[in-house]
Short mmCIF file of the C-alpha atoms (twelve columns), coordinates in Angstrom:
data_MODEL
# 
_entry.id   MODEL 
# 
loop_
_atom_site.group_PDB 
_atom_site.id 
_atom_site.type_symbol 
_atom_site.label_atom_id 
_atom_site.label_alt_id 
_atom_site.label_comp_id 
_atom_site.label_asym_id 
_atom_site.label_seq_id 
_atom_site.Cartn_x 
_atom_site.Cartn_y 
_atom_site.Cartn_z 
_atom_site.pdbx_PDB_model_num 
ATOM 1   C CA . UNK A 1   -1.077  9.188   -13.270 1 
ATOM 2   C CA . UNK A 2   1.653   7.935   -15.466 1 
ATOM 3   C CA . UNK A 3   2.320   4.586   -14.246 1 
ATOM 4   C CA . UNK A 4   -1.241  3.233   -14.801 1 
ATOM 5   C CA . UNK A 5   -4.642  4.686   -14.903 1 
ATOM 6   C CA . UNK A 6   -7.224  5.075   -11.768 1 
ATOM 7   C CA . UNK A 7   -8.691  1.943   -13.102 1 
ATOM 8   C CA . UNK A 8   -5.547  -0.131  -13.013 1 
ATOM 9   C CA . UNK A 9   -4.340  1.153   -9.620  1 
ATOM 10  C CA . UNK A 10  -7.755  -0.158  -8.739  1 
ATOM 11  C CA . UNK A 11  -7.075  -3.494  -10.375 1 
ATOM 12  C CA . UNK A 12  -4.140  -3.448  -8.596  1 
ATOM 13  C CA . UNK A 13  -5.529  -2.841  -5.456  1 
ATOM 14  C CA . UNK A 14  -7.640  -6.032  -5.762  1 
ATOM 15  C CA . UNK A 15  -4.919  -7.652  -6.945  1 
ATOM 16  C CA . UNK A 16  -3.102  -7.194  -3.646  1 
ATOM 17  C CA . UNK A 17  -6.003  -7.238  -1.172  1 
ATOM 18  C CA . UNK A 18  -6.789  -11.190 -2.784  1 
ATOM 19  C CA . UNK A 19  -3.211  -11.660 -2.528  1 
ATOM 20  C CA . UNK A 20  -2.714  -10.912 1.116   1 
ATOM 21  C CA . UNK A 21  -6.325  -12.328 1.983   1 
ATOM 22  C CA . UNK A 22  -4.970  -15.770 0.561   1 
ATOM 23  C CA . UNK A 23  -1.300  -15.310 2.902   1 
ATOM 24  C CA . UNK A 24  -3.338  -14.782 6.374   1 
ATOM 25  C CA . UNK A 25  -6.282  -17.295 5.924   1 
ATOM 26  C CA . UNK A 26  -4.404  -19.376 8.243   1 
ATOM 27  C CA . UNK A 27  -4.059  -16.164 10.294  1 
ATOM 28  C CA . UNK A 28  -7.475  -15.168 10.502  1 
ATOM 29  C CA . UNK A 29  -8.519  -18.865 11.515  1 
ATOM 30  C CA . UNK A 30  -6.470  -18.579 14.516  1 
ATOM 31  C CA . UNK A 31  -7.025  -15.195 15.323  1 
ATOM 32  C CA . UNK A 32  -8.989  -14.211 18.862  1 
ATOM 33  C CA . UNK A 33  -12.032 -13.170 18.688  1 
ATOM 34  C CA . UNK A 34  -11.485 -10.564 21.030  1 
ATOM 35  C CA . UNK A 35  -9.358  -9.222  18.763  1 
ATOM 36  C CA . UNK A 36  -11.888 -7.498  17.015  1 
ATOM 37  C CA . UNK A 37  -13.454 -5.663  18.927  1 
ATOM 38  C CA . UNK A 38  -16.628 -3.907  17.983  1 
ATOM 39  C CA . UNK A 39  -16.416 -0.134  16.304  1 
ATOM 40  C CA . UNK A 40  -19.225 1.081   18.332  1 
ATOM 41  C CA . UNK A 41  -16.575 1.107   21.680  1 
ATOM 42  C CA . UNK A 42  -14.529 3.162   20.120  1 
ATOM 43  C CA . UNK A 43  -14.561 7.061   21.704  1 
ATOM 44  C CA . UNK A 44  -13.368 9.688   19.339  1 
ATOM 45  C CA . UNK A 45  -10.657 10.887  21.539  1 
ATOM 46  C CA . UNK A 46  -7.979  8.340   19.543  1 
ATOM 47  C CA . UNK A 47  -9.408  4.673   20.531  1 
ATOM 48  C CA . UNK A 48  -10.456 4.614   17.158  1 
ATOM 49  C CA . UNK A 49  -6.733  4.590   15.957  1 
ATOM 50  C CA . UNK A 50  -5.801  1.843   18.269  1 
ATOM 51  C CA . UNK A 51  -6.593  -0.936  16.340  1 
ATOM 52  C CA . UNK A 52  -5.741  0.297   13.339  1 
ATOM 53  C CA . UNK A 53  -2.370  -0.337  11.428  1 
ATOM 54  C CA . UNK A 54  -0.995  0.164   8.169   1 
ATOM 55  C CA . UNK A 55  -0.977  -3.270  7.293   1 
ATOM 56  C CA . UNK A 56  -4.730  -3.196  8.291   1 
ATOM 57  C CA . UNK A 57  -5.576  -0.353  5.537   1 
ATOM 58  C CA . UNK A 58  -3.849  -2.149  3.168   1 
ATOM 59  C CA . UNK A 59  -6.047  -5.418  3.173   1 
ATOM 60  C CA . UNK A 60  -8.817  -3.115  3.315   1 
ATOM 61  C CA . UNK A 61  -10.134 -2.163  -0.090  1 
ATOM 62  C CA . UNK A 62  -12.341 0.638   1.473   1 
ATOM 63  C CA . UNK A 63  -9.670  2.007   3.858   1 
ATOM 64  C CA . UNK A 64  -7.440  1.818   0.858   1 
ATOM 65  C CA . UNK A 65  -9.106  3.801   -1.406  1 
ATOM 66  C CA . UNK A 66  -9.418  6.171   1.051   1 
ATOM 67  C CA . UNK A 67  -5.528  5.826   2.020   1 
ATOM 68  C CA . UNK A 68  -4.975  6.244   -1.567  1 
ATOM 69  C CA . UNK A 69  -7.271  9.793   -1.895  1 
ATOM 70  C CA . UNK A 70  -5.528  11.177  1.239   1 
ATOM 71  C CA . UNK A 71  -1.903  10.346  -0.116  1 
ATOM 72  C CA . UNK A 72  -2.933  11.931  -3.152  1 
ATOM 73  C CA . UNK A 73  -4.264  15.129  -1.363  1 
ATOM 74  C CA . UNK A 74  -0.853  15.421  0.527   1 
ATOM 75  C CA . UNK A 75  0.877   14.872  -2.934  1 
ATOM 76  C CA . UNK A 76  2.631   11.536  -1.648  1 
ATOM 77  C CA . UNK A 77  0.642   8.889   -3.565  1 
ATOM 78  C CA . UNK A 78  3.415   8.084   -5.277  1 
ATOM 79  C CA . UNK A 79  4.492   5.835   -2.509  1 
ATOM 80  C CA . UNK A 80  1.334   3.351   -1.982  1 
ATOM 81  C CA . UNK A 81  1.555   3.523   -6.031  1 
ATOM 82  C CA . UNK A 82  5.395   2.080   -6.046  1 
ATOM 83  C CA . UNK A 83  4.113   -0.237  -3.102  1 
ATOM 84  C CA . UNK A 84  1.243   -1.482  -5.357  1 
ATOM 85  C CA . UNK A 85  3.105   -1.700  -8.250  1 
ATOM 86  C CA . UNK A 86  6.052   -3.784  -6.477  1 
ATOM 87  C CA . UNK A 87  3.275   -5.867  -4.837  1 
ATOM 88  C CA . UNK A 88  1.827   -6.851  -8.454  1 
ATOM 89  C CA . UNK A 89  5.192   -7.069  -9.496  1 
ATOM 90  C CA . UNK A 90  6.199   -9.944  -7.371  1 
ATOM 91  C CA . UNK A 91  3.175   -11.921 -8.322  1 
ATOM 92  C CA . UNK A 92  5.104   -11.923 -12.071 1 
ATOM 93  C CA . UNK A 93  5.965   -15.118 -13.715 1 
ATOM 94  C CA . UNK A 94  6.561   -14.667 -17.321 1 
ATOM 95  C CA . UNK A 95  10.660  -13.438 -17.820 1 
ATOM 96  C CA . UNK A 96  9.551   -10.990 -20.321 1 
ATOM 97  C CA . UNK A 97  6.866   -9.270  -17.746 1 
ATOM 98  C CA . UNK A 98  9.254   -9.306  -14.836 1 
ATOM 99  C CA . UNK A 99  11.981  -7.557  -17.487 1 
ATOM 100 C CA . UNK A 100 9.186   -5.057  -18.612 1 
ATOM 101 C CA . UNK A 101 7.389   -4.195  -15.379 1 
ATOM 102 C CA . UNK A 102 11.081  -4.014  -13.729 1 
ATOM 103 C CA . UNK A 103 11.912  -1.534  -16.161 1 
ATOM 104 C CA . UNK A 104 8.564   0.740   -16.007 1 
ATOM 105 C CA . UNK A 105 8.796   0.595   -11.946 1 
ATOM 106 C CA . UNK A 106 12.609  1.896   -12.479 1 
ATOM 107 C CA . UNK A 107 11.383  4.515   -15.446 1 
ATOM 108 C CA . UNK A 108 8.259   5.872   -13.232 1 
ATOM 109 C CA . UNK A 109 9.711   5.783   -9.654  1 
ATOM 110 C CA . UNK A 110 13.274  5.256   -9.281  1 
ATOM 111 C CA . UNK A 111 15.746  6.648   -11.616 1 
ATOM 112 C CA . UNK A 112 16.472  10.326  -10.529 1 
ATOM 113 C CA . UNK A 113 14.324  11.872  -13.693 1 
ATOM 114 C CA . UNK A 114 11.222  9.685   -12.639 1 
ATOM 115 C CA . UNK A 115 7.683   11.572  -12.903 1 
ATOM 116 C CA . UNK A 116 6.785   9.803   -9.588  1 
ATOM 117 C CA . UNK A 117 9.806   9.575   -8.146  1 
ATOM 118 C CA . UNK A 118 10.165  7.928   -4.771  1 
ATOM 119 C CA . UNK A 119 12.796  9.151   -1.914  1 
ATOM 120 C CA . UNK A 120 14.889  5.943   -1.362  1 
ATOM 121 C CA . UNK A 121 18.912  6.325   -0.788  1 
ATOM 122 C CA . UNK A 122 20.998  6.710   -3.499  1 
ATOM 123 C CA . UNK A 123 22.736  3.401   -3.037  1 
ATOM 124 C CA . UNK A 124 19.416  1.063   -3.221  1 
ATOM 125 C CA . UNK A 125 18.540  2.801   -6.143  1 
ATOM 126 C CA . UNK A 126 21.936  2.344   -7.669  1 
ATOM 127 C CA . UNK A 127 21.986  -1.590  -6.967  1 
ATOM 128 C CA . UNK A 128 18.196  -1.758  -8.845  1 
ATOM 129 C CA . UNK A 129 19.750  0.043   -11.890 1 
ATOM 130 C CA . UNK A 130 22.532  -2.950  -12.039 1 
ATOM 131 C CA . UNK A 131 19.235  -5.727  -11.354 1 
ATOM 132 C CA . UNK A 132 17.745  -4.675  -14.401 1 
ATOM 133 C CA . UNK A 133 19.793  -6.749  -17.017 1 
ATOM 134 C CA . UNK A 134 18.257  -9.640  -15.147 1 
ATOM 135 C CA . UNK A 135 14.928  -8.237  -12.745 1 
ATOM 136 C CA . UNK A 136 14.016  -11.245 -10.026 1 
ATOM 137 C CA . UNK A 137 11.399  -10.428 -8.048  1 
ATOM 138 C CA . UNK A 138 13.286  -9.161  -5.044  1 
ATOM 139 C CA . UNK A 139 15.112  -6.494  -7.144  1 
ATOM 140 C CA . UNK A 140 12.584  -3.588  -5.145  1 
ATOM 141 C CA . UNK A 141 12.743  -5.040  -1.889  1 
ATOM 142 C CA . UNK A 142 14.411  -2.593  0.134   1 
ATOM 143 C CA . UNK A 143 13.224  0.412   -1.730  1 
ATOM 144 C CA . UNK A 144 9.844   -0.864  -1.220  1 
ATOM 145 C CA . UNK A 145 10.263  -2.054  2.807   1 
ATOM 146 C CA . UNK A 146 11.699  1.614   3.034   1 
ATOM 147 C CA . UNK A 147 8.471   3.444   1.047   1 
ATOM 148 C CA . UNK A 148 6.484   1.100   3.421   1 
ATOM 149 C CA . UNK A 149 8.277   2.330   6.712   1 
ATOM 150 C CA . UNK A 150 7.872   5.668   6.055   1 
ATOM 151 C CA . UNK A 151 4.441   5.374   5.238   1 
ATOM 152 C CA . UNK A 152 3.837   3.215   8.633   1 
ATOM 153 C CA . UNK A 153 5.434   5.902   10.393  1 
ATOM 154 C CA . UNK A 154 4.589   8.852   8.653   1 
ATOM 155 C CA . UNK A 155 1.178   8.797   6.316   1 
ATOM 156 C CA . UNK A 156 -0.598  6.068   8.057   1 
ATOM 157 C CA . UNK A 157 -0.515  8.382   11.534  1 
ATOM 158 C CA . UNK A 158 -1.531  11.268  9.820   1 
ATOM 159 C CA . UNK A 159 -4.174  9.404   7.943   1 
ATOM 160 C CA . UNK A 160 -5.716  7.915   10.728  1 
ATOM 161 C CA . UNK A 161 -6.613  11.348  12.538  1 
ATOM 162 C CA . UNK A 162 -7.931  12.480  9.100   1 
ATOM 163 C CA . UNK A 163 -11.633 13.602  8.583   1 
ATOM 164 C CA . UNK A 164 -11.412 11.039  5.728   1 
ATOM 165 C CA . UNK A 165 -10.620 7.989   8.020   1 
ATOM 166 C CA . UNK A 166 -12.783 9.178   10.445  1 
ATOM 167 C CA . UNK A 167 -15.833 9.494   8.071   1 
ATOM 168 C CA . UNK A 168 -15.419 6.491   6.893   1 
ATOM 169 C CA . UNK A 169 -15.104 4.838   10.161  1 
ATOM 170 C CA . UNK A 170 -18.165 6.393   11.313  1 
ATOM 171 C CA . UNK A 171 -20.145 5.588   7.861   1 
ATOM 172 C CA . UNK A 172 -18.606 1.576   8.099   1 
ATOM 173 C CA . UNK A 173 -20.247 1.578   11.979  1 
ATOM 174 C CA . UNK A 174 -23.623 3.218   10.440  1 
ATOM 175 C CA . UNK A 175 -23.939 0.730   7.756   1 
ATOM 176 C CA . UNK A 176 -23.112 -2.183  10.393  1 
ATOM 177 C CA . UNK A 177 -26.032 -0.978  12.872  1 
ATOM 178 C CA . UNK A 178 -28.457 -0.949  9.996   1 
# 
């Protein structure tokens, strides 16, 4: 990886998780209890997908790994990596980080050279080039809502049939009976 080591996607992985634990407390006060509905229902003809999402993976450190491995197998992990890094990016305060990060999330994913680079039109990434002189922490936005729509519609699917979802679905209702 040249954007950051398997430890710091980690790092950044609990970075997010605790981020977007924090954002639906609230949420998860209110939510129905019948909304989660026990693992051990599920058939493996697909119900098991149902109540699944890719937002779901994502505050999932397990599922996320996981996410992470299968991207990687398909050779598209650099998209969760640019979503990652533009999560932890946001969460920047200091000018000089947001100016440095900016420019190592346009180096690594964006500009048309980039070892990891992303498929966003050529017109977002044009108007990140021009936020660079002064990064705010909207400047990846749209290239990131786009990396996460494709993902949504395209990985996460594919992901969620895997044999590595669906081990690991299996081993988290195993370890819940015991």
């Amino acid at each position: 990886m040249n954007f950051s080591s398997k430890h710091g996607l980690f790092l950044r992985i609990d970075n997010v998780l605790i981020q977007n634990r924090r954002k639906n407390e609230v949420h998860s006060l209110k939510a129905n209890k019948n909304e989660d509905t026990c693992l051990s229902k599920f058939s493996w003809n697909g119900d098991h997908k149902r109540h699944w999402s890719l937002e779901k993976v994502l505050k999932n450190k397990k599922y996320l790994e996981a996410f992470c491995a299968f991207l990687k197998s398909e050779f598209s992990d650099e998209n969760i990596e640019f979503w990652l890094a533009c999560e932890d990016f946001k969460t920047t305060t200091s000018p000089d980080d947001l100016h440095r990060k900016a420019k190592e999330i346009y180096e690594t994913f964006i500009q048309p050279t980039a070892s990891r680079e992303i498929n966003v039109d050529h017109h977002v990434k044009e108007k990140i080039k021009m936020s660079l002189e002064k990064p705010s922490r909207s400047c990846f936005d749209e290239a990131q809502k786009h990396v996460y729509l494709l993902m949504q519609s395209d990985s996460c699917p594919r992901f969620l049939s895997s044999d590595a979802f669906l081990r690991l679905n299996l081993k988290s209702r195993t370890l819940w009976y015991i």
